[in-house]
N, C-alpha and C positions, 0 to 999 in steps of 0.2 A: 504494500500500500504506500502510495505519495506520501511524504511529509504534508502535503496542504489538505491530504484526505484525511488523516488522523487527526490532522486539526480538527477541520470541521464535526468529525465525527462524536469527539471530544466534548467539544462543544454541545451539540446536540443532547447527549447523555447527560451534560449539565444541567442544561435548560428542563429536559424532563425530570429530572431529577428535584428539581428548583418548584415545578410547576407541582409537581406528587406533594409536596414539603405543604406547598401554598394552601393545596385544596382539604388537606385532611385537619390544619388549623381551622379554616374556614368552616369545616361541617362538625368537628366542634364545638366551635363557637356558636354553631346555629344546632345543635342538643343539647346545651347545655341551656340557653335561653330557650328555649322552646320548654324544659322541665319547670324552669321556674317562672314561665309566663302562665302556666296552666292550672295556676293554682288558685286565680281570681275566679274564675269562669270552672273551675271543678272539673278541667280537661286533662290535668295533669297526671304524674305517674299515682300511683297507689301512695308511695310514703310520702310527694308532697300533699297530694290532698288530706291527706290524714294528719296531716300537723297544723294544729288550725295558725293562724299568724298573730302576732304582738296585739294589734287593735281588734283582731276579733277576740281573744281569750279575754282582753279587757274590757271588752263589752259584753261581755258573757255569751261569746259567738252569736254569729248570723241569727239562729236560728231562733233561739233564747230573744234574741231583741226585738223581732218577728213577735214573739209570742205574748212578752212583756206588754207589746203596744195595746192588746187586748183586753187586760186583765186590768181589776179595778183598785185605782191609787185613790187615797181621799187628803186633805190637808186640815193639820188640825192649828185655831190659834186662838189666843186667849184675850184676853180683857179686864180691866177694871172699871166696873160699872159708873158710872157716875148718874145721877138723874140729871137729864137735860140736855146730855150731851152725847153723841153717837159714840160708839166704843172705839178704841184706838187698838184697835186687831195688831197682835204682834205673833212672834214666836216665843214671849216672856210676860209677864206683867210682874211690879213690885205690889203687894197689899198687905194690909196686919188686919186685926180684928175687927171684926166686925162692917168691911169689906163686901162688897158683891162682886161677882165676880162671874163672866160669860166664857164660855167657847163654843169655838163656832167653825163646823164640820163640813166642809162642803166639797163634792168629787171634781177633784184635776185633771183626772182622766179611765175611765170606765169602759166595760165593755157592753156585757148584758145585765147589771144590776148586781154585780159579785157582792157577796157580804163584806162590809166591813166593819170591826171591831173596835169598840170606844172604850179605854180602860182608862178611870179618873184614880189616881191616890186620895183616899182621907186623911191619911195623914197619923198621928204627928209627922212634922218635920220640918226644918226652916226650909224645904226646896221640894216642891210637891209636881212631877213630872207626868203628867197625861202622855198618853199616847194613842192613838190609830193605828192599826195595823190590816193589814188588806194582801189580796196576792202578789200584787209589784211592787211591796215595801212599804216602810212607816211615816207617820209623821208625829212629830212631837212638839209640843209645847207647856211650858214650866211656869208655876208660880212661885217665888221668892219674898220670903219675909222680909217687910222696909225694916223690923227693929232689931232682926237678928235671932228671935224669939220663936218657938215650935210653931207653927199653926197646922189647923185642922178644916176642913173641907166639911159641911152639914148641907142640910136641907138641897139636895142636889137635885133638881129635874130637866125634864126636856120640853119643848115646847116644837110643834109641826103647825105646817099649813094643812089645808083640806086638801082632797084629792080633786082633779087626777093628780096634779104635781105635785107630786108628796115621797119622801120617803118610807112615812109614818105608813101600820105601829111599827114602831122598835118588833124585831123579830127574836130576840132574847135580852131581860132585862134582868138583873143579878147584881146585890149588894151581899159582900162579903164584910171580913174582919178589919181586910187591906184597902180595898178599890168596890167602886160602881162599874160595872160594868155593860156596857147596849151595844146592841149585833145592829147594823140597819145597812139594807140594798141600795148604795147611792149609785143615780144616772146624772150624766150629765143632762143638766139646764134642768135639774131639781131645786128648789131653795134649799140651802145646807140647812141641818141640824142644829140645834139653838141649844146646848146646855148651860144653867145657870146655878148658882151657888152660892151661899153665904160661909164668908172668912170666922174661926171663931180661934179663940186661943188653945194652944194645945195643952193635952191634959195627959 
């Protein structure tokens, strides 16, 4: 063979050689992306769809968040009565004795009327924590003693509208040693539940 055939030939075997090199980075690069694009859209392999990702486990996955939107959240917030003057709705109020005292229960977001549960403290105690609780989570609000001093929760009832737009009755009503306690079906665009209460010192 010529010296200028070896060349080229040389050459040639390079070039392929160079081009094999290119093409197998190349496909690759396009399985390896192709594994972890498939995991938005649930095309992926088995173990990536199976690993769920950072913001779905913190949002308690896809599916979980799906199902949350249906189930029924209620808000609960409190009050210091005053006559004459509308309640100043919070997530706290300060009272001592002899005190009135509102809360007031209304659905943030619902499905088909799920129970939710109203658990008040009597007390004693300078910090007396209500709570709601429903299938997508709680909500809470406190009363706090202004003087520092036990107080006690008395005389507690509920107060509803007529129907149709009613929550009312209470579907279970229960006073124990600790807490009152009321079950009631909130829908949304019900008027919330009206509970009211006299402050007495604690004993």
């Amino acid at each position: 063979m010529a010296p200028g055939e070896r060349t080229r030939a040389s050459l040639r075997a390079m070039l392929r050689h160079r081009l094999q090199a290119t093409v197998a980075v190349w496909m690759a690069a396009v399985l390896v992306g192709g594994c972890g694009g498939g995991d938005d859209e649930g095309n992926g392999s088995d173990s990536a769809a199976g690993t769920p990702s950072p913001t779905a486990t913190a949002n308690g996955g896809k599916q979980g968040a799906g199902e949350g939107s249906s189930k029924a959240r209620a808000r609960i917030r409190v009050a210091r009565a005053v006559p004459g003057r509308p309640p100043e709705l919070g997530d706290s109020a300060r009272v001592a004795a002899e005190d009135r005292v509102q809360f007031v229960i209304g659905a943030s977001r619902t499905g088909d009327g799920s129970p939710v549960t109203i658990e008040i403290p009597r007390g004693p105690g300078r910090r007396l924590e209500a709570m709601t609780s429903a299938a997508a989570g709680e909500s809470r609000a406190t009363l706090r003693s202004a003087t520092g001093d036990a107080i006690v929760l008395e005389d507690v009832r509920y107060s509803c509208t007529m129907p149709p737009t009613t929550a009312c009755p209470a579907e279970n009503v229960r006073t124990t040693d600790d807490a009152y306690e009321l079950t009631f079906s909130l829908r949304d665009g019900e008027p919330p539940v009206i509970l009211s209460g006299r402050v007495a010192e604690g004993r």
